[in-house]
N, CA and C of each residue as an Amber inpcrd file, in Angstrom:
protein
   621
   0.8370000  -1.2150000   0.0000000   0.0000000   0.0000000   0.0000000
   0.8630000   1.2520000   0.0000000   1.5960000   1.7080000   1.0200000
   2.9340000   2.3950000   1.1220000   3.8100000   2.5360000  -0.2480000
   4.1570000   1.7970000  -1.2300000   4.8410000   1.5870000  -2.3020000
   3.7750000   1.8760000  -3.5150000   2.3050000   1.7160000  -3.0660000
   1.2160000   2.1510000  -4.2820000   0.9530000   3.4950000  -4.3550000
   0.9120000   4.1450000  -2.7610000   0.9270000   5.6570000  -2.7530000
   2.2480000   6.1970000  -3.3880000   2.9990000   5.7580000  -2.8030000
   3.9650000   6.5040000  -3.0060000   4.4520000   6.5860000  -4.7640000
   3.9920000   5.6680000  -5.4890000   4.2060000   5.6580000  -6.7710000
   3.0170000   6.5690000  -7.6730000   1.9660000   6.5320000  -6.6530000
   0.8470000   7.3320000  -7.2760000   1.4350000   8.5640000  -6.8240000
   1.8400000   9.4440000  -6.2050000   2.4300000  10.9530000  -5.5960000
   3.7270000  11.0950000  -6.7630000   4.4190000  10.0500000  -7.1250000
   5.6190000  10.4440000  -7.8480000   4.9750000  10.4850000  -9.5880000
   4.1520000   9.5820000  -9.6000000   3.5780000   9.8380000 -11.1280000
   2.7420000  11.7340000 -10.9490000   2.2410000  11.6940000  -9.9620000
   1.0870000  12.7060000  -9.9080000   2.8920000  13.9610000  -9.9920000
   3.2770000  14.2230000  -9.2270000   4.3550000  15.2260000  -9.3470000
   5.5510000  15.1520000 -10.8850000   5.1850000  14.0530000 -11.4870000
   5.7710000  13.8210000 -12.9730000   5.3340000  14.6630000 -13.6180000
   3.7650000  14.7430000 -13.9770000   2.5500000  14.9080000 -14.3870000
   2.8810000  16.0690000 -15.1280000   2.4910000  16.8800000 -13.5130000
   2.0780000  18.1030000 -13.7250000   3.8290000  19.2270000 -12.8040000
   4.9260000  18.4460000 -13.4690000   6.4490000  18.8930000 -13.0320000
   5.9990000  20.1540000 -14.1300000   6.0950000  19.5510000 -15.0620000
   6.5990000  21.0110000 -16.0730000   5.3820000  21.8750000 -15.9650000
   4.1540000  21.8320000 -15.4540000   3.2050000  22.6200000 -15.6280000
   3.1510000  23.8400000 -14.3140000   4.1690000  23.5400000 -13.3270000
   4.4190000  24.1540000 -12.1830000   4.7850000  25.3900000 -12.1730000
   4.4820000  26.3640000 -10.8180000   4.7490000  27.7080000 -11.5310000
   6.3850000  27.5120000 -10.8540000   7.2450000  28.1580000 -12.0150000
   8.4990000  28.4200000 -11.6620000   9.4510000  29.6810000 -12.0310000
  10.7660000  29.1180000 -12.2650000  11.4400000  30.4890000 -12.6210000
  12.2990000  29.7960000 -13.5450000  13.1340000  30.3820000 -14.3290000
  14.2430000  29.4550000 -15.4520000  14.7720000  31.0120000 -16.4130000
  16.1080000  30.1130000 -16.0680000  17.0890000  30.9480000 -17.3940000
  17.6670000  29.8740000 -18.6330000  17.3860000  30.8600000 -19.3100000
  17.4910000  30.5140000 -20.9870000  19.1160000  30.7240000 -21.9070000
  19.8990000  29.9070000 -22.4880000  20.7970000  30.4150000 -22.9290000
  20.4530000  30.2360000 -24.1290000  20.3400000  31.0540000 -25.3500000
  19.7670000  30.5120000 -26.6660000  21.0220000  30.8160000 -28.5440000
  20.8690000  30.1180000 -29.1940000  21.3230000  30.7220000 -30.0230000
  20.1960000  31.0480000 -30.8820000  20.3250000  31.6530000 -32.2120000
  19.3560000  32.5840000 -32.9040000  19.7580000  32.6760000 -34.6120000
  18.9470000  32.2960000 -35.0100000  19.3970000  33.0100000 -36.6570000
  17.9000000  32.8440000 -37.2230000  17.8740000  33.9730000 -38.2750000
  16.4070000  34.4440000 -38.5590000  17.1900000  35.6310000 -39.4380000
  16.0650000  36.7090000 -39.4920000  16.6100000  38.1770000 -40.3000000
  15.6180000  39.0590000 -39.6920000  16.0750000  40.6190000 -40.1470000
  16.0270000  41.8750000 -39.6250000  16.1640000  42.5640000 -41.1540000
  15.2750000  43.6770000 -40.9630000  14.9110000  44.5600000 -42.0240000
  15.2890000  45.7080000 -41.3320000  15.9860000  46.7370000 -41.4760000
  16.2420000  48.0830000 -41.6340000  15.8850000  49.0650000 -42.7430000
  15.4070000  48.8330000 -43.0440000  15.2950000  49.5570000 -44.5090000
  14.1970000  51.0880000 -43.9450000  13.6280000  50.4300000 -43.2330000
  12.3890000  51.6180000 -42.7760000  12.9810000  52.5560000 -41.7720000
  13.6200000  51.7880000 -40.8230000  15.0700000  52.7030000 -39.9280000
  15.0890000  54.1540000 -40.0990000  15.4690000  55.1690000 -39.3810000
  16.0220000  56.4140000 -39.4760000  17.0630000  56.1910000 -39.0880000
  18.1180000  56.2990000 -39.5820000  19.6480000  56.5600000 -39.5240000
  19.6570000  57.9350000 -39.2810000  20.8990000  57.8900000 -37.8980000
  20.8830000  59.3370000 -37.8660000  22.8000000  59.3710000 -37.9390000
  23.7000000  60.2220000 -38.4480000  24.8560000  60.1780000 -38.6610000
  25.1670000  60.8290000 -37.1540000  26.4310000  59.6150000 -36.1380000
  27.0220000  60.2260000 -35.1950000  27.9710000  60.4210000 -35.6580000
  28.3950000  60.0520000 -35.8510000  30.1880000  60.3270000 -36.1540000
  30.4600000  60.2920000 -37.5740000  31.7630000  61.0980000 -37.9530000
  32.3090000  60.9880000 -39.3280000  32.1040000  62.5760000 -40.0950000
  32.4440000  61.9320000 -41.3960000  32.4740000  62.8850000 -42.3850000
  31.5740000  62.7460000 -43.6510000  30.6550000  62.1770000 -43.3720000
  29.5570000  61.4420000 -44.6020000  28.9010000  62.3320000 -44.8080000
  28.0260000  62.2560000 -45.8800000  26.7390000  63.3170000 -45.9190000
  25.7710000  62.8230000 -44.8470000  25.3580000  63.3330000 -43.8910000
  24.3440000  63.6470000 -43.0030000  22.7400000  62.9040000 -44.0090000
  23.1000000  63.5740000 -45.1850000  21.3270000  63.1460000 -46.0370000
  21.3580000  62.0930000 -46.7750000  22.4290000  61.1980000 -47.0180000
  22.9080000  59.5870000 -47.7520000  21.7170000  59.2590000 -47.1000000
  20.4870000  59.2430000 -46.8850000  19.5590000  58.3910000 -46.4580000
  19.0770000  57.0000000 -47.0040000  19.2060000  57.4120000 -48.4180000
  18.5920000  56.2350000 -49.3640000  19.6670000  54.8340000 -49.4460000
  21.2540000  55.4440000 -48.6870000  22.0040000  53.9530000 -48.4400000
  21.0280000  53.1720000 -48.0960000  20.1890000  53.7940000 -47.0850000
  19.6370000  52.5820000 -46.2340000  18.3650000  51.7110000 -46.7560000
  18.4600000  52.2500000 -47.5740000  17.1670000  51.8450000 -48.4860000
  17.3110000  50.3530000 -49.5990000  17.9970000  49.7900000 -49.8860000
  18.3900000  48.6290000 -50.2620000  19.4350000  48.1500000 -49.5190000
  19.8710000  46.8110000 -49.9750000  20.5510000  46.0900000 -49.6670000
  22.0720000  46.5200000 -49.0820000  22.5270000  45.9760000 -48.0060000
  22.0840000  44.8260000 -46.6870000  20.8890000  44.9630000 -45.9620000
  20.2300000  46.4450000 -46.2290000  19.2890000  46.5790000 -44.8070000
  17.8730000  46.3670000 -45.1020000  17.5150000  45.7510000 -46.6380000
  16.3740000  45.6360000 -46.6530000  15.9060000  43.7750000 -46.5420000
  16.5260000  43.2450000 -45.3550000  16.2940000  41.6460000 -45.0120000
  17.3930000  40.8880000 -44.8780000  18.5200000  41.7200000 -44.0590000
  19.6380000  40.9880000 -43.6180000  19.8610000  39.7580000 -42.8690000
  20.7900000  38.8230000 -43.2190000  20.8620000  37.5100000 -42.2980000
  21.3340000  37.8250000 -40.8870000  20.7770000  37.3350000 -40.0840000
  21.7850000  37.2790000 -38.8660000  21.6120000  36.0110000 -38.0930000
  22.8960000  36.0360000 -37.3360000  23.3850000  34.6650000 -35.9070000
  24.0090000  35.2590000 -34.8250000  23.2810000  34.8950000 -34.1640000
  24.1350000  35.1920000 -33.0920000  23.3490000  34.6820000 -31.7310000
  23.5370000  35.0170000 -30.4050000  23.0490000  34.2940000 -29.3780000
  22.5410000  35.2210000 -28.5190000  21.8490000  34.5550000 -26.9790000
  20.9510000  35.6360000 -26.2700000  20.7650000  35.0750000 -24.8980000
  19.8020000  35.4360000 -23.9410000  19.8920000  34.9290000 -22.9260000
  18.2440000  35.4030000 -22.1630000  18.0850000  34.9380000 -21.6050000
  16.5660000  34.9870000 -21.6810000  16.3650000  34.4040000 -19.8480000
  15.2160000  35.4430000 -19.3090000  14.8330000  35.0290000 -17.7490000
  13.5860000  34.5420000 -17.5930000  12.5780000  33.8090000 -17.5250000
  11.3690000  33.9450000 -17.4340000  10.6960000  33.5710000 -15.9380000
   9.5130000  33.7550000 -15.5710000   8.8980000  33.2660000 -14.6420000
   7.5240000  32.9570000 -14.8560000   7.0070000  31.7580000 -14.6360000
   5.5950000  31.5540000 -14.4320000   4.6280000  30.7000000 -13.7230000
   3.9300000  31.6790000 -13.3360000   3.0230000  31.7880000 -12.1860000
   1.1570000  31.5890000 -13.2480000   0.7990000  30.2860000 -12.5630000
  -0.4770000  29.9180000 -13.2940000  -0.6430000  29.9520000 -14.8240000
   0.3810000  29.1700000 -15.5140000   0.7250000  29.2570000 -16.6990000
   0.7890000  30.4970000 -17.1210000   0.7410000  31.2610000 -16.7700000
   0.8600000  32.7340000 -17.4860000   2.8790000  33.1220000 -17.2400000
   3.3640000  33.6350000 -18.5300000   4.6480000  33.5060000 -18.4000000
   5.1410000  35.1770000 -18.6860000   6.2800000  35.6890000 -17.8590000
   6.6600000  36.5370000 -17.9250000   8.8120000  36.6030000 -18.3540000
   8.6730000  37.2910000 -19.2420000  10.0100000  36.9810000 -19.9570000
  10.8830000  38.5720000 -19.8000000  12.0150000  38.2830000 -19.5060000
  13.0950000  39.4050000 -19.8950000  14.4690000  39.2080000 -20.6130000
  15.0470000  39.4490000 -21.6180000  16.0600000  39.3070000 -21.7770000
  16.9640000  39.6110000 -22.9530000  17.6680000  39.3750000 -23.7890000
  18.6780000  40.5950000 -24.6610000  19.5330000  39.3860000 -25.3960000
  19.3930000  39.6800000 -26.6750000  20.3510000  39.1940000 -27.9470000
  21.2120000  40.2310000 -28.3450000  22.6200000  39.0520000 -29.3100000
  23.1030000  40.3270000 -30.1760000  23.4030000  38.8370000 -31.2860000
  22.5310000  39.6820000 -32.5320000  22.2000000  39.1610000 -33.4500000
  23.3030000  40.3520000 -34.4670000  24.5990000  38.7720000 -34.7500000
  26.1720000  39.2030000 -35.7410000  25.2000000  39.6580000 -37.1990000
  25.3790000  40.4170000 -37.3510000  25.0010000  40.7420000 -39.0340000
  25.5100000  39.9670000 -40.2600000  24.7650000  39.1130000 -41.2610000
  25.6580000  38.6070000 -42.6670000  25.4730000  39.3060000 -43.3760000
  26.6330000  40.1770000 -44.1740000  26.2130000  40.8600000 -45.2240000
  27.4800000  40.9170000 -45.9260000  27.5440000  41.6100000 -47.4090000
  28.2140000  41.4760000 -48.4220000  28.0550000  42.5920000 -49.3230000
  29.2960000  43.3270000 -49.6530000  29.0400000  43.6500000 -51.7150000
  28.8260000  45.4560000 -50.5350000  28.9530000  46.0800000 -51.7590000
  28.9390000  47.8090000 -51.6780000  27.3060000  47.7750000 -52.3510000
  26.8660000  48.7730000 -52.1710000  25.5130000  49.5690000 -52.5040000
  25.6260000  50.6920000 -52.6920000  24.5250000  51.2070000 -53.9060000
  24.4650000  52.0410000 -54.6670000  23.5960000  53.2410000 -53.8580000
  24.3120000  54.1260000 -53.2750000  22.9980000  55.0830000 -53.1400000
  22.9700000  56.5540000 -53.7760000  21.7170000  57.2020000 -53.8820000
  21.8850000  58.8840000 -54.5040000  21.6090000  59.8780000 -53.2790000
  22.4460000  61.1110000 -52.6470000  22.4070000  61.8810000 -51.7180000
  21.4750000  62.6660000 -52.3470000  20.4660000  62.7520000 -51.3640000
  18.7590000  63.6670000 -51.2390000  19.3220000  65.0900000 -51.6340000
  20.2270000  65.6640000 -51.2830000  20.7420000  66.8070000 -51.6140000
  21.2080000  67.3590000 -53.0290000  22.2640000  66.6160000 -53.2510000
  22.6180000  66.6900000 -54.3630000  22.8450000  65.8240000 -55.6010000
  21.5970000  64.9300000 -55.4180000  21.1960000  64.0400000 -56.2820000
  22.2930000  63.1600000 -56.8840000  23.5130000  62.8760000 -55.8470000
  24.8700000  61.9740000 -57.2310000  24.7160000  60.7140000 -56.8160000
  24.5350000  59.8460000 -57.4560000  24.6020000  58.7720000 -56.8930000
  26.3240000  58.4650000 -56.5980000  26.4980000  57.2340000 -55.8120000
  27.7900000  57.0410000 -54.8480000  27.6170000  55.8180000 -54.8500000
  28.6890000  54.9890000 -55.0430000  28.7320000  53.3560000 -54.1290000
  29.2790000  53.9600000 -52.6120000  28.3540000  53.1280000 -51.8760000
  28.8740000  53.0730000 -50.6470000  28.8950000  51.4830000 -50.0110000
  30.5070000  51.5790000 -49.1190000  30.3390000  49.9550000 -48.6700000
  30.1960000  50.2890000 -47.0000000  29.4330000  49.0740000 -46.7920000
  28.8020000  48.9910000 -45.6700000  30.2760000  48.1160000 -45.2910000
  30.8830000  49.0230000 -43.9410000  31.6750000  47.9570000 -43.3050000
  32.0390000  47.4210000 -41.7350000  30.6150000  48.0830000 -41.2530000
  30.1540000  47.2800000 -39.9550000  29.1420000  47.6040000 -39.8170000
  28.3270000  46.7450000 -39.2350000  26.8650000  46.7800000 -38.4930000
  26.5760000  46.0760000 -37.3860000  26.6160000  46.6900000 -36.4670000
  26.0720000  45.8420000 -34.9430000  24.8460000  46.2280000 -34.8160000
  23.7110000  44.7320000 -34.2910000  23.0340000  45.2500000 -33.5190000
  22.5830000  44.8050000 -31.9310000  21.8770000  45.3160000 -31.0390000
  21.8540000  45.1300000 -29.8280000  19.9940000  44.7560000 -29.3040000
  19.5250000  44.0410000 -28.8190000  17.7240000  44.0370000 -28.8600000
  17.6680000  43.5740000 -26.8180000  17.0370000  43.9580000 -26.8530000
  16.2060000  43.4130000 -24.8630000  15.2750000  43.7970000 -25.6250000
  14.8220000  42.2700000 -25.0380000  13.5880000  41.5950000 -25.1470000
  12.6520000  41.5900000 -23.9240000  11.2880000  41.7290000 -24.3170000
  10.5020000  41.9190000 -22.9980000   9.1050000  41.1350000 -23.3140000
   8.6740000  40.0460000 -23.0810000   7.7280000  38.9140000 -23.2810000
   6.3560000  38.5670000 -22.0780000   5.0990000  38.4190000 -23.0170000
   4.4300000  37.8060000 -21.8350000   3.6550000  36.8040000 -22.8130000
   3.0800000  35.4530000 -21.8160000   2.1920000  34.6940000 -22.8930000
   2.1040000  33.5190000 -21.8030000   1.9950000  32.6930000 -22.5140000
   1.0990000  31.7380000 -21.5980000   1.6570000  29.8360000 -21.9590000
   1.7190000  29.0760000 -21.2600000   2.4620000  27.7910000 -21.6590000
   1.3040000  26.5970000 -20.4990000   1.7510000  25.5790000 -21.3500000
   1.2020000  24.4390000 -20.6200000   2.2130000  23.0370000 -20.6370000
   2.6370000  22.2040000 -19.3310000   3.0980000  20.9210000 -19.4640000
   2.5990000  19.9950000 -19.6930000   2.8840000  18.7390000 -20.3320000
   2.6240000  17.4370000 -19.6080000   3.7600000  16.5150000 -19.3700000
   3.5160000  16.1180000 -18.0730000   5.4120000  15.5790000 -17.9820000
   6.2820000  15.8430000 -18.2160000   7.2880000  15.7730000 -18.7210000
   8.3970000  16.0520000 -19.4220000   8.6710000  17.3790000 -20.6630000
   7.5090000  17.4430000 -21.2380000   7.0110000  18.3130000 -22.0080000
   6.2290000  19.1630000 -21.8580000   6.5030000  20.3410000 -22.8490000
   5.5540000  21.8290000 -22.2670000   5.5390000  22.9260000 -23.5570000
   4.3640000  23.1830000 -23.9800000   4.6960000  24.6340000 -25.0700000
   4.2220000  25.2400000 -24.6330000   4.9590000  26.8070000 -25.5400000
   4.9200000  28.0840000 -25.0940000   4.1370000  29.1200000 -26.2890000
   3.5040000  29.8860000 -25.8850000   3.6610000  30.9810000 -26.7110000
   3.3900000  32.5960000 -26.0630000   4.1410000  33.3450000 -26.7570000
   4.8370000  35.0730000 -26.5560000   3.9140000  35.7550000 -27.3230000
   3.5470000  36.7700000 -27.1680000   3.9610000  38.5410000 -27.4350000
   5.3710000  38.9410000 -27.4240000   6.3300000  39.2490000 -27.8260000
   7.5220000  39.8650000 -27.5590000   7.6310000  40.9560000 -28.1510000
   8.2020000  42.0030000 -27.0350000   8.5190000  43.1300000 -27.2550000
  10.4020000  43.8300000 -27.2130000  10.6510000  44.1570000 -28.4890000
  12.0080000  44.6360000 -28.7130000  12.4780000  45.4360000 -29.0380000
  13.5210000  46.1080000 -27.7600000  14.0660000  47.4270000 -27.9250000
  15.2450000  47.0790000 -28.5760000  15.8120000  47.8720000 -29.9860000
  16.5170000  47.1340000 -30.6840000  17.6100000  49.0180000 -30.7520000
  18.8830000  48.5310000 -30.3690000  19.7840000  49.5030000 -31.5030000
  20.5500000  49.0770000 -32.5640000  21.0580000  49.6850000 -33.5900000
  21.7310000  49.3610000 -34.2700000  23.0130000  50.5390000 -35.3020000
  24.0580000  50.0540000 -35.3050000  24.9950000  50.8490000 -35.6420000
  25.7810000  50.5350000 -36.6850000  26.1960000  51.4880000 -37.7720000
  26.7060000  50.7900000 -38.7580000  27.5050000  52.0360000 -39.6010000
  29.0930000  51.4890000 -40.0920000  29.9150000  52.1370000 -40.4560000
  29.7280000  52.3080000 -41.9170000  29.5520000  53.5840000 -42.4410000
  29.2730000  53.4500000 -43.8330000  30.4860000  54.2550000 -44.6060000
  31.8180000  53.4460000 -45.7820000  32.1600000  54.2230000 -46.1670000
  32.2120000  54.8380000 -47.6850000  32.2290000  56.1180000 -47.9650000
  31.8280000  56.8360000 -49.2010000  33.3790000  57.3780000 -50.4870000
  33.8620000  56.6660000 -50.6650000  35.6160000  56.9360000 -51.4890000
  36.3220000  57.5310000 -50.1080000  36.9220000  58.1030000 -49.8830000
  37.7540000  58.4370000 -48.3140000  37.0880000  58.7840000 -47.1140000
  36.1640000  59.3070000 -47.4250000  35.2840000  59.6700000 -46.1660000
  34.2570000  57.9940000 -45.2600000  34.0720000  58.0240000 -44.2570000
  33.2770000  57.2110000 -43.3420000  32.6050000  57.9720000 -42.5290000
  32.0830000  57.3410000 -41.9950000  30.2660000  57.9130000 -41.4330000
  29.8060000  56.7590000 -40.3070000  29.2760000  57.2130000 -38.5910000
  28.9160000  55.9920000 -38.7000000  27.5590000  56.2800000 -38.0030000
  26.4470000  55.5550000 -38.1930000  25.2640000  56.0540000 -38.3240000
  24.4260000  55.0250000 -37.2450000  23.0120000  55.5540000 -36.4610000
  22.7900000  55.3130000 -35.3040000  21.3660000  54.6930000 -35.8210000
  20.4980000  53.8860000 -35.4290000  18.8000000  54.0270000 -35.4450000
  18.4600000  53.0420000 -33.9150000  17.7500000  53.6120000 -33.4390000
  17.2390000  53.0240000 -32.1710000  15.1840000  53.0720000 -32.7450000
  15.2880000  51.8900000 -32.0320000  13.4270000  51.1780000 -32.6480000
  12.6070000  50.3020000 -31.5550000  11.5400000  50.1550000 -31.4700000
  10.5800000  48.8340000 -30.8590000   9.7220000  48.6730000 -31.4250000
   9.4560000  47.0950000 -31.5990000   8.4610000  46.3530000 -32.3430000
   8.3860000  45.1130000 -31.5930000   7.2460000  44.6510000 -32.0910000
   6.3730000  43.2580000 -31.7170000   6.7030000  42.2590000 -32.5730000
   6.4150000  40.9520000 -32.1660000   6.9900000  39.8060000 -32.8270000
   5.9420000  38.5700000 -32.0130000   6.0310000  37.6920000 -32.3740000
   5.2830000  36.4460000 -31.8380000   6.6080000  35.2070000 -31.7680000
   6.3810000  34.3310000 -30.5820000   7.0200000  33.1600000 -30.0760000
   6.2580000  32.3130000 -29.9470000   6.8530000  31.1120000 -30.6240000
   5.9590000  29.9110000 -30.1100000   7.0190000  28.6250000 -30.0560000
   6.9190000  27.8230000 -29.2060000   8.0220000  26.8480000 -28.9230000
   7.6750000  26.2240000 -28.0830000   8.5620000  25.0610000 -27.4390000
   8.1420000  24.2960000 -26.5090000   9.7590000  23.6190000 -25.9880000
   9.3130000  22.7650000 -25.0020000  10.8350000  22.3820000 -23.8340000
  10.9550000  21.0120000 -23.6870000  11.9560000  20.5780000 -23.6440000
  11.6360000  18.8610000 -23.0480000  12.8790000  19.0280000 -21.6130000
  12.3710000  18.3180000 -20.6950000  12.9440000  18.4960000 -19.0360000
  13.8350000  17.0630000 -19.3760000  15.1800000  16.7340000 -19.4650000
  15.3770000  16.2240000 -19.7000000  16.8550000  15.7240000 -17.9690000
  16.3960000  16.4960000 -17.0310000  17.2550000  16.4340000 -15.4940000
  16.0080000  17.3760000 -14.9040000  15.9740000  17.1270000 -13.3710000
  15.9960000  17.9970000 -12.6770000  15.9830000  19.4440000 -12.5510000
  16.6150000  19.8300000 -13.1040000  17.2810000  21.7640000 -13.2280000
  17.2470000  21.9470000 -14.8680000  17.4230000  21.2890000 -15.5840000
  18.0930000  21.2340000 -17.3820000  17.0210000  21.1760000 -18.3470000
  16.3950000  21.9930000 -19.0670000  15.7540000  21.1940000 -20.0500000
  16.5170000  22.2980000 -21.5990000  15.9590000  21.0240000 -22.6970000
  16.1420000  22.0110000 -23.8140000  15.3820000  22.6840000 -24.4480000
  14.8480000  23.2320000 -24.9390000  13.9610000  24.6020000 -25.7240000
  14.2710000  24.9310000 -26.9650000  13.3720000  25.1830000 -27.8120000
  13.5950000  25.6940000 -29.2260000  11.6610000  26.7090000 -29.5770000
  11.9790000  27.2230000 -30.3730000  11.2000000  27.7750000 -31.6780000
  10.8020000  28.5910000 -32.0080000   9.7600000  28.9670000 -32.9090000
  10.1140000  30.0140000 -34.3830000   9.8890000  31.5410000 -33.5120000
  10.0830000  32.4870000 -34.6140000   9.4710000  33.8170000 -34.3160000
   8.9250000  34.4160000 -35.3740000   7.7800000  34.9780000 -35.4640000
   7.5010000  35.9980000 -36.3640000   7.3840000  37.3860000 -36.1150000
   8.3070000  38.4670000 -36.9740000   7.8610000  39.5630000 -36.5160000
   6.3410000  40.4370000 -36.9650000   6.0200000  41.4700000 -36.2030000
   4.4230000  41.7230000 -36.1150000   4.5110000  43.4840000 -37.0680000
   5.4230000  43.8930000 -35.9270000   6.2070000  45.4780000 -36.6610000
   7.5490000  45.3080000 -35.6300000   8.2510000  46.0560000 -36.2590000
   9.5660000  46.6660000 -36.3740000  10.5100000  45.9750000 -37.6390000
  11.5250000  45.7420000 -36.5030000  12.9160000  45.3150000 -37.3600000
  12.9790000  43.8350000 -37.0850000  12.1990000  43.0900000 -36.2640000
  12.2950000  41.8080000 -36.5190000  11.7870000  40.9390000 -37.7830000
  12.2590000  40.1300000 -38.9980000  11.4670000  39.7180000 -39.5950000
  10.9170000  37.9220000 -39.3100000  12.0380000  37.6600000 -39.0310000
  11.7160000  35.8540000 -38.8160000  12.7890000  35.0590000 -37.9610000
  12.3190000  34.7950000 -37.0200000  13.6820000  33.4510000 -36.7210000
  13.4270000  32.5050000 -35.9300000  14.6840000  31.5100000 -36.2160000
  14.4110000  30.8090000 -34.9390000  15.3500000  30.7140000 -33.8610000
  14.8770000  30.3600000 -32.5750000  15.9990000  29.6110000 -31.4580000
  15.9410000  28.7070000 -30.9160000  17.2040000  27.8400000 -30.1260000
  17.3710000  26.6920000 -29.6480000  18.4890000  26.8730000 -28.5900000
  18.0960000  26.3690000 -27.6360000  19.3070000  26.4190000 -26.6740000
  18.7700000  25.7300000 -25.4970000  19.6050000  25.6810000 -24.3120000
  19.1080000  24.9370000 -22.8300000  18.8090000  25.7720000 -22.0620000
  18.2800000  25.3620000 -21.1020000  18.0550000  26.3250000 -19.7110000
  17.8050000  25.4070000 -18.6450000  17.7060000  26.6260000 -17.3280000
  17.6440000  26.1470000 -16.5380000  16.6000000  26.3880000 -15.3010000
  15.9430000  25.8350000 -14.8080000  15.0770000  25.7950000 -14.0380000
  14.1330000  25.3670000 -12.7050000  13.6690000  25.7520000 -11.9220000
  13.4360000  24.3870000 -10.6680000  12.2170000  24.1620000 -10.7840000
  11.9320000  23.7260000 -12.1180000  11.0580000  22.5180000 -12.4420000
  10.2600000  21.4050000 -11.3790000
């Protein structure tokens, strides 16, 4: 009898492990893309034309690749989930672009020869377990900067846009220890500069 309860309490705490309210950190990697194209660039530094606006207007910034990784806090209390946390998504890009200065109408190759960007992330949504397993889905909200060196025959420029936009998460976890599980999936963006991605990584939690 003793050995029947006690196996019924350990199935019953199996059950409903992942459905528990808890807390967990996320280490994730990331690749998807980002659109700038709509961006206001504003020139901090350099010697560029100030009005090169239309660089930004094609390519790299109209659906750039990126990879890179992030880190993520969440907590939840009655399946309802509350998220904080910050990527830096490496830029892929390639090749010089053609742009014409608003001013004085010349067109210019200009090569793009850095772009960082920086995002904190701020999430709420709602998840359910069973056993071992559990999906999720977000609202996410992202404060994104981004910076990028533009140069024009001798002169360089390097130019600022700070943004927030909405995006959607949906994914799910498998508890695979005690403290450990792994996590993955997609994103769509809603508005801003997010356009699509996905992630995968482990975390950790007291499940």
């Amino acid at each position: 009898m003793l050995l029947s309860l006690a196996a019924t309490l350990f199935a019953a705490r199996t059950a409903r492990a992942d459905a528990a309210d808890h807390l967990g950190i996320e280490f994730d990697f990331l690749v998807g893309a980002r659109s700038y194209d709509k961006a206001r660039f504003s020139l901090i530094d350099g010697d560029t034309s100030p009005s090169l606006v239309a660089a930004f207007e094609g390519s790299p910034f109209d659906g750039v690749a990126v990879a890179g990784a992030g880190m993520d806090v969440h907590i939840s209390i009655d399946h309802v989930r509350f998220a904080v946390g910050f990527a830096r998504p490496y830029v892929q890009f390639d090749g010089p672009s053609v742009a014409r200065d608003l001013e004085t109408l010349q067109a210019t190759t200009v090569q793009v020869r850095r772009m960082e960007a920086k995002e904190v992330q701020f999430g709420i949504g709602y998840e359910l377990g069973v056993q071992r397993w559990s999906a999720f889905a977000d609202l996410v909200g992202t404060a994104d900067s981004v910076e990028t060196d533009l140069a024009v025959g001798d002169a360089q420029g390097t130019y600022r846009t700070r943004g927030f936009g909405f995006s959607t998460r949906v994914g799910g976890r498998y508890r695979f220890h005690d403290l450990f599980y792994l996590h993955a999936g997609g994103e769509l963006g809603l508005v801003g500069h997010r356009s699509y991605g996905i992630i995968a990584g482990i975390g950790m939690a007291n499940l």
